[in-house]
N, C-alpha and C positions, 0 to 999 in steps of 0.2 A: 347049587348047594344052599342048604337053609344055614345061616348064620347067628347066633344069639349072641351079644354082647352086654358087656355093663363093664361099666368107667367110672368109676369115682374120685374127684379130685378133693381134696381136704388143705384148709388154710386154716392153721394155727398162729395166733398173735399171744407177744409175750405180756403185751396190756389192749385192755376190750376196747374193739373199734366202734366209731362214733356214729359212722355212717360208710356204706358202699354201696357201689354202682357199678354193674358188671354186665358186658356184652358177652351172651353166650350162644356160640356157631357149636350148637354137639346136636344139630340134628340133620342126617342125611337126608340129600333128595333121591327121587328113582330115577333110573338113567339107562343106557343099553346096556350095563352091567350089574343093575342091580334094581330090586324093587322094597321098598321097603312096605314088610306086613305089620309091625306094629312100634311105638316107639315113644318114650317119656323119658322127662328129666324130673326130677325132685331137688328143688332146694327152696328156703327161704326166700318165698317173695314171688312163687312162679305163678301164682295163683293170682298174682295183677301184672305181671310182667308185659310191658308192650311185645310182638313181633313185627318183625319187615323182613325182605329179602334186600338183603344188600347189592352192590355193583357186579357183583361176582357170583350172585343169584346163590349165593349162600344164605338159610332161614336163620336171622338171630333174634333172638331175646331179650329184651332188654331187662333185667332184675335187678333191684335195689333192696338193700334191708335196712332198717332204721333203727333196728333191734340192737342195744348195748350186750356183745358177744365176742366172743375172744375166738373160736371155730366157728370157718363154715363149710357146710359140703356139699358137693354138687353131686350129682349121680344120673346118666344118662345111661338108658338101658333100652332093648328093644331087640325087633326080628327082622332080618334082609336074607329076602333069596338074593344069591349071586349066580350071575353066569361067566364061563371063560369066555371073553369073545377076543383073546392075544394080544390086550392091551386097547384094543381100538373103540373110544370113545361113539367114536364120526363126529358127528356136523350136530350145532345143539340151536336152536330157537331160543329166543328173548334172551339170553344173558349177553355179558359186554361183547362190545365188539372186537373182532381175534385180534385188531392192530392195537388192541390194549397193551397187548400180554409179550409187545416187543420193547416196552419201559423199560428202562434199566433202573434198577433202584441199589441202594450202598451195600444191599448182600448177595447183590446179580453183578455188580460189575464185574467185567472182566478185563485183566490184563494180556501180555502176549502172549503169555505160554496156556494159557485158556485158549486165544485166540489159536493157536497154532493147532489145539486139538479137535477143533473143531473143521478144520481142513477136509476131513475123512467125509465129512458129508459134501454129496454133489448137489447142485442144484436141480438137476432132473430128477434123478432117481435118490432122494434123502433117505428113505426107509433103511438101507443098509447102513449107510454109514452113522444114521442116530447107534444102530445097535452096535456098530464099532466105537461109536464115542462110549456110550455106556460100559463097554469091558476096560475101555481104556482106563479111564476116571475108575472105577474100581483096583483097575491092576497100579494105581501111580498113587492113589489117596485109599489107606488102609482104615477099616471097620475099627473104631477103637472108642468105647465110650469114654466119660469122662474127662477129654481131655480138650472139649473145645465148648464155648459157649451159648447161649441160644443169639448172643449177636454176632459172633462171629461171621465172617463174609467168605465166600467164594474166593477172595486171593488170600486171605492169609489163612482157610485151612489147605489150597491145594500149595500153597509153599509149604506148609506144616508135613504133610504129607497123612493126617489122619484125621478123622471126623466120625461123624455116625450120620442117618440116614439125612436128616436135614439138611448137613453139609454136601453131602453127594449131589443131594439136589438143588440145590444153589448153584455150583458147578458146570453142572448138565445144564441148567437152565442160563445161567451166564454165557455159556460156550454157543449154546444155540441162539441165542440174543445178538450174540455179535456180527452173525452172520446174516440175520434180518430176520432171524423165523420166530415165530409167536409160541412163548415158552410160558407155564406156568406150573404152579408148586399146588401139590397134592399133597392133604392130613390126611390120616385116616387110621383103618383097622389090619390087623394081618393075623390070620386064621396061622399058628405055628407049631410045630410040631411039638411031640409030648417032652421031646427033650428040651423045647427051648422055652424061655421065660417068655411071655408079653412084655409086650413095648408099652413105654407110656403113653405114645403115638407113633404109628409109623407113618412114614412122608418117601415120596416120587417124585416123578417131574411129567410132563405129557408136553408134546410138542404140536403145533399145527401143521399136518402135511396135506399141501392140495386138492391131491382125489381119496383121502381117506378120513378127511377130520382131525379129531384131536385123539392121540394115540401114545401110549403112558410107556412109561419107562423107569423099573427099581434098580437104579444103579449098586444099592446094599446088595442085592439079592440077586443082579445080576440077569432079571427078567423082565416080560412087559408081564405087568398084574394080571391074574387068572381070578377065577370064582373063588383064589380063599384073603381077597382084597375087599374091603368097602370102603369108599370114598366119601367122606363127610365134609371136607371142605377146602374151594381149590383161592387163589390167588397169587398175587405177584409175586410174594416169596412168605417165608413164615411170618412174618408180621400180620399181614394184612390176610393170612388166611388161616392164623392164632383159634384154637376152640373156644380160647377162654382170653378174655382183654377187662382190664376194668380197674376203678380207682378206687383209692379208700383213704378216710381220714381216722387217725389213731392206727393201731396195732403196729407200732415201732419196729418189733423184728418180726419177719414171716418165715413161716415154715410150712414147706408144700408136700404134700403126699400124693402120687397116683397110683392107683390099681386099676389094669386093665384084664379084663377076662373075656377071650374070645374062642367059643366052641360051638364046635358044629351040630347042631338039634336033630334030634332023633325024629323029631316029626317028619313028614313028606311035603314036599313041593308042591304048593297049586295050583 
């Protein structure tokens, strides 16, 4: 499936900032799920912005403005053929090594009743029992926006009993941490049907299983990612695999806007 996306994120200050500096992860690599045919960002400053690939073998940007300015906006857009291949990553070259991604970090911890759900996976045969964790965590912690934070952790939203995709995956990736498997958190895109909004991001989880690699899991949705997924940027949990991270001096109160728009291009596949 050919994909077109564009994302705009907009930062309003109630007095002009003096100066910022901003790490931006909003561009996909190609992978066994996806190729990306073309792809830019536009904002202030891209036009001298450093890049690296970071630990996580995520592309960022490093953009600064110097410009006295009260908005700024980011705008990342482009084309990805996707393919379904049922979630299944595989086995990747150059990026960290998988016993990274069994770090626990303060929005992976997990307590006992995490630990307890993750029982259902065996250690011979994991494949089923991730996909029993995944119904589980969905049927115990209810789809609910607004009501939990971007730092909220893995214990106190599956005490809460509600979250949205983020929190799913903290979860899922808590649960599977504890039991020694190599867990990390997926941002990204989700192709949605006509009746439902765009996400401002959606986010998974992907697990490492022995003979098949790295193999994803949308606890929201209740599936392993198909071709109307693209994966922009993975790590240990949302922090560190954030689209958008960065500091600034002045602009006192902030106001964020995002618009995501993701539909499927009439063109044909190459």
């Amino acid at each position: 499936m050919r994909l077109f996306v564009r994302h705009t994120t907009r930062y309003h200050y109630d007095t002009p900032l003096a100066n910022a500096m901003q790490q931006l992860r909003l561009t996909p690599n190609d992978g066994a799920s996806q190729k990306v045919i073309d792809w830019t960002i536009e904002t202030p400053g891209m036009d001298r912005a450093a890049s690296y690939q970071d630990a996580f073998d995520n592309v960022v940007h490093m953009v600064s403005t110097h410009d006295i300015v009260e908005t700024v906006e980011i705008t990342a857009s482009g084309t990805v053929d996707t393919q379904d291949t049922s979630g299944v990553i595989g086995f990747e070259k150059g990026a960290a090594p998988v016993r990274i991604y069994t770090r626990v970090t303060p929005l992976t911890k997990a307590n006992q009743a995490i630990r307890r759900l993750a029982n259902v996976v065996d250690e011979d045969t994991p494949l089923p029992g991730f996909h029993e964790l995944m119904h589980s965590i969905r049927e115990k912690v209810e789809y609910k926006t607004g009501v939990t934070e971007t730092h909220a952790t893995a214990i106190s939203t599956f005490a809460s009993g509600e979250g949205v995709c983020q929190d799913h995956a903290h979860i899922f990736i808590a649960a599977a941490r504890s039991i020694g498997i190599p867990a990390r958190y997926v941002s990204g895109y989700l192709l949605l049907d006509d009746a439902q909004a765009s996400e401002a991001h959606h986010a998974w989880a992907e697990v490492f299983i022995k003979d098949l690699g790295w193999v994803g899991f949308d606890v929201s949705n209740e599936i392993c990612p198909t071709d109307r997924y693209i994966r922009l940027t993975t790590g240990l949990d949302s922090r560190s695999a954030a689209p958008i991270k960065g500091i600034r001096f002045g602009g006192r109160e902030e106001n964020l806007q995002v618009e995501v728009d993701v539909t499927q291009s009439l063109q044909q596949q190459q």
